[in-house]
C-alpha atoms as an extended CHARMM CRD file, in Angstrom:
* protein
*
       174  EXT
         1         1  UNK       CA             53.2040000000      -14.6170000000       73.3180000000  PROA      1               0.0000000000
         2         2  UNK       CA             54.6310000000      -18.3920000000       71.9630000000  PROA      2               0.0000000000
         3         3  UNK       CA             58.3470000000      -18.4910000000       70.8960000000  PROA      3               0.0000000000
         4         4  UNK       CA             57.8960000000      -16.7170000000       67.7230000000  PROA      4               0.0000000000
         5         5  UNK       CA             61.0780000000      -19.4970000000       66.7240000000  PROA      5               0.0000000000
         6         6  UNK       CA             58.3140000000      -22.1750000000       67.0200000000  PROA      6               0.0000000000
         7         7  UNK       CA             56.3030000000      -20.5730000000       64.0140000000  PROA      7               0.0000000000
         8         8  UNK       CA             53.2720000000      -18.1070000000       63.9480000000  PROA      8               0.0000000000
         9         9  UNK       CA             51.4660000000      -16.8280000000       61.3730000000  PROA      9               0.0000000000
        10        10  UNK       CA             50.8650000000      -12.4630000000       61.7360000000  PROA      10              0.0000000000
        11        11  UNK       CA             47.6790000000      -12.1310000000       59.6470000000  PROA      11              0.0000000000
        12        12  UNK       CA             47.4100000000       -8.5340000000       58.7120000000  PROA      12              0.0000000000
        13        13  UNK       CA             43.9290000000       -7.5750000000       57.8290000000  PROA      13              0.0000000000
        14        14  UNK       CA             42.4970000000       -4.1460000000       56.6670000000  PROA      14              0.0000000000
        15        15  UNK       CA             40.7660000000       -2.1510000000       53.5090000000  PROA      15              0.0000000000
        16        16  UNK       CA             42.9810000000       -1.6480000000       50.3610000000  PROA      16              0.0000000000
        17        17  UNK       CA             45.5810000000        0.4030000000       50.8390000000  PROA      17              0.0000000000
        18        18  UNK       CA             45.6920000000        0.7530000000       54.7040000000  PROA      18              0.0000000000
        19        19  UNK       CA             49.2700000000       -0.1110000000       55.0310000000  PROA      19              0.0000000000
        20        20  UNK       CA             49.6700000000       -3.8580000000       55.2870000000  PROA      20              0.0000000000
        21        21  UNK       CA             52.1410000000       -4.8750000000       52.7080000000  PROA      21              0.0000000000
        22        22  UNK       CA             54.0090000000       -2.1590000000       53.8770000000  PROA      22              0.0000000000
        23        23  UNK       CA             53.9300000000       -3.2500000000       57.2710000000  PROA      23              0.0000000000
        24        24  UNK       CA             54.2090000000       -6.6860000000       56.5620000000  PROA      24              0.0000000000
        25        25  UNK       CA             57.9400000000       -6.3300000000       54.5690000000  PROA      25              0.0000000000
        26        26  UNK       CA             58.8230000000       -4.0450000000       57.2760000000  PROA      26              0.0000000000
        27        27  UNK       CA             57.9090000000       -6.4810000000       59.8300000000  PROA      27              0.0000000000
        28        28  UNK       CA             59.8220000000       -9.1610000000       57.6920000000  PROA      28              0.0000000000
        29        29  UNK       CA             63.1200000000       -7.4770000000       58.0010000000  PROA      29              0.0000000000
        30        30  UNK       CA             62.9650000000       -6.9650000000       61.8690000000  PROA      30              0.0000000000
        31        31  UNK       CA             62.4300000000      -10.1480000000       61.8690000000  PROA      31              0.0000000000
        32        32  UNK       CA             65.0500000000      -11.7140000000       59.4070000000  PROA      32              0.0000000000
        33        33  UNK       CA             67.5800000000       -9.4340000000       61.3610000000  PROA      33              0.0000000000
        34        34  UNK       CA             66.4420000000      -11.1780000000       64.7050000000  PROA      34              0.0000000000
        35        35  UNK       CA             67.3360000000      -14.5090000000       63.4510000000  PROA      35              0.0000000000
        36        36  UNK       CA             64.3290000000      -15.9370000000       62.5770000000  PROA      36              0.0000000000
        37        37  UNK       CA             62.5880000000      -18.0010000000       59.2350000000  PROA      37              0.0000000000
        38        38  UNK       CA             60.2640000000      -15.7470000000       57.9750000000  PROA      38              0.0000000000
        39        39  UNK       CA             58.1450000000      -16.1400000000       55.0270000000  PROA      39              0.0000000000
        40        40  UNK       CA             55.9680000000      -13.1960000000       53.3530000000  PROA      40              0.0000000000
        41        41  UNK       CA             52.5710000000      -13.9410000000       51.6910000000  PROA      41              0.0000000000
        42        42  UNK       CA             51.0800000000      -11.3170000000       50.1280000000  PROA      42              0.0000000000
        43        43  UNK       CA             47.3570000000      -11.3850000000       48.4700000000  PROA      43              0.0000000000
        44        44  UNK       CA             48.0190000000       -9.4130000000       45.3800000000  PROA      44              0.0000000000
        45        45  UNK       CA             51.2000000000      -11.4680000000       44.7630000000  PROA      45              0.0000000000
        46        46  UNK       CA             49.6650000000      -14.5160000000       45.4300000000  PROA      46              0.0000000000
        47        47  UNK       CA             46.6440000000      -13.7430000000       43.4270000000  PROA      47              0.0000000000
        48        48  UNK       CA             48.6480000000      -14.0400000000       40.2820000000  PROA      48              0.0000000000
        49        49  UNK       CA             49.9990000000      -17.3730000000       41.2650000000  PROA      49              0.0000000000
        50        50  UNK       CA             48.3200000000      -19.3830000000       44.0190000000  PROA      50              0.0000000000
        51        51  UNK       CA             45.0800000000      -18.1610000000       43.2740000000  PROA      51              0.0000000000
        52        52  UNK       CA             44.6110000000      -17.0350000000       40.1610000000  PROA      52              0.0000000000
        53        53  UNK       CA             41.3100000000      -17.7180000000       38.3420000000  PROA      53              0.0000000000
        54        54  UNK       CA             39.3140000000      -16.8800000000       41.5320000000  PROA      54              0.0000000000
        55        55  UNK       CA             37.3840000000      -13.4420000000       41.0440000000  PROA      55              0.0000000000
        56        56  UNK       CA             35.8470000000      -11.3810000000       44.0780000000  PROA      56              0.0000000000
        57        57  UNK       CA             32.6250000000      -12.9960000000       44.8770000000  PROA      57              0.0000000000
        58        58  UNK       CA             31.9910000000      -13.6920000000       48.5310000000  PROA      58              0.0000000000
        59        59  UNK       CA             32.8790000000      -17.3050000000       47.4840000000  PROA      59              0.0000000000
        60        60  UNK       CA             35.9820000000      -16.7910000000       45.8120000000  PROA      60              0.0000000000
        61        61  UNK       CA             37.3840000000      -14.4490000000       48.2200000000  PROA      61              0.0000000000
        62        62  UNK       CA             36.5010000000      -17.0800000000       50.9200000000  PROA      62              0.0000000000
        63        63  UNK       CA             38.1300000000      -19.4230000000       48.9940000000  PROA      63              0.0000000000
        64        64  UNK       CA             41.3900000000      -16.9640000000       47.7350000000  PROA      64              0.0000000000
        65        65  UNK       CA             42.1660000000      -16.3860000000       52.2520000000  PROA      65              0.0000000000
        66        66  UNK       CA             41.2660000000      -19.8660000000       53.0660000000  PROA      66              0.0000000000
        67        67  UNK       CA             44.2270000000      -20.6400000000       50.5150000000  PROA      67              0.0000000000
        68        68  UNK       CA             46.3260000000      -18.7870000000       51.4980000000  PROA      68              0.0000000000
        69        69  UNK       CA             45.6090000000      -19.6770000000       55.0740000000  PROA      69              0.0000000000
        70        70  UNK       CA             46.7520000000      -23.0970000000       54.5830000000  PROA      70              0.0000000000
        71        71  UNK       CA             49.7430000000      -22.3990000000       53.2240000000  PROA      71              0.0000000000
        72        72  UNK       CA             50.5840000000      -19.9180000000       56.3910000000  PROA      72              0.0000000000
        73        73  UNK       CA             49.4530000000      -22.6080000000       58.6710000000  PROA      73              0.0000000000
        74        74  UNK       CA             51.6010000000      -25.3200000000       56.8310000000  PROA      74              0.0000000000
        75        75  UNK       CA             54.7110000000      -23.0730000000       57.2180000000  PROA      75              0.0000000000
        76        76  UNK       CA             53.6920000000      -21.8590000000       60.8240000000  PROA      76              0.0000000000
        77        77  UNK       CA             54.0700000000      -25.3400000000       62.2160000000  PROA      77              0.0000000000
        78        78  UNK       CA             57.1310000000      -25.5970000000       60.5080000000  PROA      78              0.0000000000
        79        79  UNK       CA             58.3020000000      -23.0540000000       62.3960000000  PROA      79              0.0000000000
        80        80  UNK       CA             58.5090000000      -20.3300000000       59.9900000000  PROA      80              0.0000000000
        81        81  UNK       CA             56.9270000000      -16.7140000000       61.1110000000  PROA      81              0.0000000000
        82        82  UNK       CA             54.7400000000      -16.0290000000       58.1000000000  PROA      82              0.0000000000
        83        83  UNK       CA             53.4490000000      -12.4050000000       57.9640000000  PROA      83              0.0000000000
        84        84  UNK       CA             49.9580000000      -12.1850000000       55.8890000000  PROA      84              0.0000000000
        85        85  UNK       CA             49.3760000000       -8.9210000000       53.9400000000  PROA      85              0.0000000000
        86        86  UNK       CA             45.6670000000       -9.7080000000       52.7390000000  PROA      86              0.0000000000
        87        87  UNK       CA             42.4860000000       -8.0560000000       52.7150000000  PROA      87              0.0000000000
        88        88  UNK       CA             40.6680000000      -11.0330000000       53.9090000000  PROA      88              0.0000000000
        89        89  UNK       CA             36.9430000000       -9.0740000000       54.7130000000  PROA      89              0.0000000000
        90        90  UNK       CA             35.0200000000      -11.3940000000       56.5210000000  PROA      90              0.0000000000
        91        91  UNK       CA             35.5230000000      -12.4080000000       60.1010000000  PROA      91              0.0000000000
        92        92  UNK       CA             34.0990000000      -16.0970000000       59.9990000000  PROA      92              0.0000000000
        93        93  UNK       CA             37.1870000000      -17.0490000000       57.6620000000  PROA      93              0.0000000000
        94        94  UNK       CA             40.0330000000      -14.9410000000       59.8410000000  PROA      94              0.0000000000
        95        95  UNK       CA             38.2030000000      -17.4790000000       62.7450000000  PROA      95              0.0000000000
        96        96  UNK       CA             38.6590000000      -20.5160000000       60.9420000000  PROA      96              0.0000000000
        97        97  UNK       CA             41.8170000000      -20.2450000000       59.8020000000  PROA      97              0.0000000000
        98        98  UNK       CA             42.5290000000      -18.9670000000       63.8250000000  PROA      98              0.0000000000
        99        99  UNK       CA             40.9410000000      -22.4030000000       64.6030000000  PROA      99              0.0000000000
       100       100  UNK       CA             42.6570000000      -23.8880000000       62.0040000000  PROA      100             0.0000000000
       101       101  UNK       CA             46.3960000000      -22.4310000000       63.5690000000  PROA      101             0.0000000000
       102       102  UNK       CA             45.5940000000      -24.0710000000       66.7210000000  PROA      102             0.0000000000
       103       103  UNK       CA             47.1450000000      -20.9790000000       68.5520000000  PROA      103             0.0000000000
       104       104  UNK       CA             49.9680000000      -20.0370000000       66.1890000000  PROA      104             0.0000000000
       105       105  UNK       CA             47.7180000000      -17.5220000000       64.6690000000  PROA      105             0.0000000000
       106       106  UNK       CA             48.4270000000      -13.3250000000       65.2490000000  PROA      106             0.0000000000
       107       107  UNK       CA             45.2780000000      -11.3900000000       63.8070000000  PROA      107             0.0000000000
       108       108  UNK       CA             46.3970000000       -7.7840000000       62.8280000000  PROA      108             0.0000000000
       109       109  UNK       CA             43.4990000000       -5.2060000000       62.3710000000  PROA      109             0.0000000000
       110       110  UNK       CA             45.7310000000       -2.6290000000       60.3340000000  PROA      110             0.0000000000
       111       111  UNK       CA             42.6700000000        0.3810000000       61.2850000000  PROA      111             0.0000000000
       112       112  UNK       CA             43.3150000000        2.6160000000       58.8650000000  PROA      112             0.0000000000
       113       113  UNK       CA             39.6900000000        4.6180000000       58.3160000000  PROA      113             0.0000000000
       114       114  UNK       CA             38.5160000000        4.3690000000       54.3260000000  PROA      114             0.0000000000
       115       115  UNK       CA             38.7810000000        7.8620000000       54.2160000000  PROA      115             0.0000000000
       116       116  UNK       CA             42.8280000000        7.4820000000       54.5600000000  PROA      116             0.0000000000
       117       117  UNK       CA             42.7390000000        4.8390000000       52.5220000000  PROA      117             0.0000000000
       118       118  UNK       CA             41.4310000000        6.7680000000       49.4200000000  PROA      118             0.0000000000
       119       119  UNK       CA             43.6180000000        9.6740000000       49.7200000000  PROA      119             0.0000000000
       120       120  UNK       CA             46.2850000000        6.5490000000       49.5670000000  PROA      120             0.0000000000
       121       121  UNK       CA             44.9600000000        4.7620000000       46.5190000000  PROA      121             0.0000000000
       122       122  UNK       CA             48.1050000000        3.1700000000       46.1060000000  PROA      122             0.0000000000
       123       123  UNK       CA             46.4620000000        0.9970000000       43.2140000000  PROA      123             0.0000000000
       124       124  UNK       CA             43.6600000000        3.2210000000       41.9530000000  PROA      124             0.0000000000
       125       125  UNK       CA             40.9920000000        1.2340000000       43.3890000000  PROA      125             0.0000000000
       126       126  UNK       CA             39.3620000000        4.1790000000       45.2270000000  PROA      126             0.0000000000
       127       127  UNK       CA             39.7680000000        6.2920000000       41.9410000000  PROA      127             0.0000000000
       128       128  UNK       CA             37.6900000000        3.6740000000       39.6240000000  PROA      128             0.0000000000
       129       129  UNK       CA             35.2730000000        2.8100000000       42.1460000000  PROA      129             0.0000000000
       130       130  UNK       CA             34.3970000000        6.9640000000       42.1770000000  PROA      130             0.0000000000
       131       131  UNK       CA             34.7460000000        6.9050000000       38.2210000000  PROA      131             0.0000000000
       132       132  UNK       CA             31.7560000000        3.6580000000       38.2690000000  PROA      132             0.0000000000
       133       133  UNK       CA             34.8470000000        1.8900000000       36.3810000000  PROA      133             0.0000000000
       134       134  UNK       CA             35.0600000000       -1.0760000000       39.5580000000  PROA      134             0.0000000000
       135       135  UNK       CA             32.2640000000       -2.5250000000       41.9640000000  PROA      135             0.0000000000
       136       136  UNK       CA             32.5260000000       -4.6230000000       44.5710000000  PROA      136             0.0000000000
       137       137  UNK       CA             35.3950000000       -2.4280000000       46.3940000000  PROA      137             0.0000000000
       138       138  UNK       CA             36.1300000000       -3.5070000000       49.8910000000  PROA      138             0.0000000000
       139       139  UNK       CA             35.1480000000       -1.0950000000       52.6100000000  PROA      139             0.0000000000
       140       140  UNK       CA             33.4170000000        0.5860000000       50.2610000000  PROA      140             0.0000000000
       141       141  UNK       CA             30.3320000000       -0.6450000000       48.1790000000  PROA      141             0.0000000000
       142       142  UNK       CA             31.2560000000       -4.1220000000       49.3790000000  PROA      142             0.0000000000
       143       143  UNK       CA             31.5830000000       -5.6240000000       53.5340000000  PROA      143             0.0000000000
       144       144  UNK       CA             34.4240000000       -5.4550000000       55.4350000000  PROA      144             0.0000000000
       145       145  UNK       CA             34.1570000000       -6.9670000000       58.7530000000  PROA      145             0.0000000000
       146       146  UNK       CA             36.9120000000       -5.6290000000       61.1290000000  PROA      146             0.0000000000
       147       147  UNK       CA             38.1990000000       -8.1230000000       63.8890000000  PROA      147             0.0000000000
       148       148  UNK       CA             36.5330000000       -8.0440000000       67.2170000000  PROA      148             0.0000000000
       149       149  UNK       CA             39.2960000000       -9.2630000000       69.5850000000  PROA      149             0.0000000000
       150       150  UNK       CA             42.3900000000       -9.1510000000       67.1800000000  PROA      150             0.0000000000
       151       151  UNK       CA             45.7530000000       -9.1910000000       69.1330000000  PROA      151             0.0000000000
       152       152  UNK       CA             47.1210000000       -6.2010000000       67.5960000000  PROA      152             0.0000000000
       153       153  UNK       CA             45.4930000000       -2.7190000000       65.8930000000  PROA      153             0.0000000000
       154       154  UNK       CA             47.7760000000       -0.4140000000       63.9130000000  PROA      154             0.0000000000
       155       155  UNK       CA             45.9590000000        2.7860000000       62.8340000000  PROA      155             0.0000000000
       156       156  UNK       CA             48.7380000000        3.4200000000       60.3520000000  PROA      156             0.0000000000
       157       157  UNK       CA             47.0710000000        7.1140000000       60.1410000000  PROA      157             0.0000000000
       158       158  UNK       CA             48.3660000000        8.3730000000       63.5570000000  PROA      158             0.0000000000
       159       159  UNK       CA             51.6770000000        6.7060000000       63.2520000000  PROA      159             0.0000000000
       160       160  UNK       CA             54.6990000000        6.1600000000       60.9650000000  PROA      160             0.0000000000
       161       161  UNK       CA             55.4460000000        2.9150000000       59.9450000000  PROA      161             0.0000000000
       162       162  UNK       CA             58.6180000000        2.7850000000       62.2070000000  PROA      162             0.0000000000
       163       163  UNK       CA             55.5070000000        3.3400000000       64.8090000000  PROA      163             0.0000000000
       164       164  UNK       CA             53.1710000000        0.7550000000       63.3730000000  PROA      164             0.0000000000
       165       165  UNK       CA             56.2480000000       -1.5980000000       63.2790000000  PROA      165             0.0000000000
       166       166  UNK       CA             57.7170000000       -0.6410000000       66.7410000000  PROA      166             0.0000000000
       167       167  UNK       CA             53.7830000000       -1.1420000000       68.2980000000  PROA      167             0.0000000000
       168       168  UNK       CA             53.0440000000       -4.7930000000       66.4350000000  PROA      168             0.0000000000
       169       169  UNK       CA             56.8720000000       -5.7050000000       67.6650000000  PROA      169             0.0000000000
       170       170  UNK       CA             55.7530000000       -4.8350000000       71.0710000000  PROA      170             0.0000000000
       171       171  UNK       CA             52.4850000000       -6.4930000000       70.7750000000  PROA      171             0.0000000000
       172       172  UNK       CA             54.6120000000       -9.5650000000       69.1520000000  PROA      172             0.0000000000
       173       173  UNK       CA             56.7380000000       -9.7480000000       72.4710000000  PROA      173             0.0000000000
       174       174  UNK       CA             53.8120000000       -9.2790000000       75.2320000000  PROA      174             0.0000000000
């Protein structure tokens, strides 16, 4: 792997509530206690800031990752490790913001089956899609694509997240 002091972005992609905002702060402070810039981005925070107004329509959800893609690849090649906590469902747009990173981009499936993922329901998602009360849920009545040939897979359900961290710091240093 590149000199993780020259900037990378770790894109951590999975269903709601697999684990990747946990992983990703986690991640953050191994890395902030190894000396290194590190920047967080995280989709639900950033959807009340960067890209608020955009709804979850294949087109806006495009256009919320390729956002907040840009912004990880303008702090990547400023060499800041930015960790990516986002949904991001569709594989073309993890590709072309991989193209985009020009090899300072770490794709992160965080496998965590849908099943897990609803017993989670750390925001209720799960809960109102059952209840008819939200459509368009991701994994569920809506696509998720999971990565083909990501550089890391966590399956947060067979590990604690001292594990999940410990394996994507490994993977990281390989």
């Amino acid at each position: 792997m590149a000199d993780l002091a020259q900037g990378l972005t770790v894109w951590l992609t999975g269903l709601p509530s697999a684990g990747k905002t946990t992983i990703g702060h986690a991640l953050e402070k191994r890395l902030l206690a190894d000396g290194l810039r590190v920047e967080v981005l995280d989709g639900d925070v950033l959807r009340t800031h960067l890209t608020r107004g955009l709804g979850f329509s294949r087109e806006d959800r495009e256009e919320n990752v390729r956002r907040i893609g840009f912004v990880a690849h303008l702090l990547s090649r400023n060499g800041v490790v930015v960790v990516v906590s986002v949904i991001s469902p569709y594989r073309a747009m993890r590709d072309e913001l991989r193209e985009l990173h020009a090899g300072r981009f770490f794709e992160v499936h965080v496998a965590t089956p849908v099943e897990v993922c609803a017993e989670r329901d750390v925001k209720g998602l799960y809960a109102k899609q059952r209840a008819g009360e939200l459509q368009g849920l991701t994994g569920v009545d809506d696509p998720y694509e999971a990565p083909l040939h990501p550089e890391a897979v966590i399956e947060t359900q067979h590990q604690t997240l001292e594990q999940s961290v410990e394996a994507l710091w490994q993977a990281l240093h390989s």
